[in-house]
N, C-alpha and C positions, 0 to 999 in steps of 0.2 A: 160613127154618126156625124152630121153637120155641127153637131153642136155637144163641145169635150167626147166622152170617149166613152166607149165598153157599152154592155148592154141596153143599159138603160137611158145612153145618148139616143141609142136607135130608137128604143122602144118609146120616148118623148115624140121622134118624130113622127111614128108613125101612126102616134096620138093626135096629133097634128091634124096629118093628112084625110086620116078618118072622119076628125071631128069637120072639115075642111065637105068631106066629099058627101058626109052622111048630112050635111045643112046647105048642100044643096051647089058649093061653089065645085067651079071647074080651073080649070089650066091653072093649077097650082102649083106656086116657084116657093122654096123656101131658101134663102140664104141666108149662111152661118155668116157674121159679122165680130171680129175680135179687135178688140182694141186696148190699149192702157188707160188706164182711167185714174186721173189725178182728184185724191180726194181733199189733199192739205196741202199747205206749205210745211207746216210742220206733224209731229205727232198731236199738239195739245189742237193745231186745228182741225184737224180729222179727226180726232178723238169727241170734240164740240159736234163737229154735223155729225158724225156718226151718231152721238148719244141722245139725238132728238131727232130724227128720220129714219125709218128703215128701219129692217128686221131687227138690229141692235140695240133701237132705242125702244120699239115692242119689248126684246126679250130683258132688259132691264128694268121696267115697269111691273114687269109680274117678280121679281125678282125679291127677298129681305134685303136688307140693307148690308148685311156683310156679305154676304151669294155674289149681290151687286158689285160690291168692290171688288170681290176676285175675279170678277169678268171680267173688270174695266182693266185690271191688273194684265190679265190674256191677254185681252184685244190689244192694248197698248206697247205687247212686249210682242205681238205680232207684227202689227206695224211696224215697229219701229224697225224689224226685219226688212220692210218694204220703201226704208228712206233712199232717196236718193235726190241727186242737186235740183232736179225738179218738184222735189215735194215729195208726198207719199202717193207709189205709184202701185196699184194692185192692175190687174186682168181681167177684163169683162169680157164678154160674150155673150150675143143674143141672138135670135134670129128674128128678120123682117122675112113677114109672108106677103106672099101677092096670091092674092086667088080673085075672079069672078063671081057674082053674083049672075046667072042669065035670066034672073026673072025680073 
């Protein structure tokens, strides 16, 4: 598919497309967009915006207090996988749709 891989890359898009044609729009383009995406300079600063934005900082909230630490513990020893001279550098991908409205 346009966006990562295997079945269910396709079947997103075609969730897409559907949701796209059955509300009415026409000439719909979808483009996969991949980029690296710098979240720190370091692990303790990605580790900060991680632990108050985004899914991370949700799934810590419902979290006990020791559950919590072992995550931070993960995440942190994930990262730090993902250091390099420009900071911590992870892989995004999304797609930008363009479709019509012709009403």
């Amino acid at each position: 598919g346009a966006f990562g891989s295997g079945a269910s890359a396709s079947a997103d898009l075609s969730w897409i497309e559907e949701i796209l044609r059955e509300s009415g729009y026409v000439n719909a383009r979808i483009e996969a967009v991949h980029r690296d995406l710098t979240i720190g300079r370091t692990v303790d600063d990605a580790m900060y915006l991680q632990g108050r934005i985004g899914p991370l900082a949700r799934a810590l909230a419902e979290l006990d207090e020791k559950t919590a630490g072992a995550a931070k513990d993960a995440v942190r020893q994930a990262l730090t996988e993902h250091h390099t001279e420009a900071g911590i550098v992870l892989g995004s991908a999304t797609w930008i749709v363009h479709a019509e409205n012709p009403g």
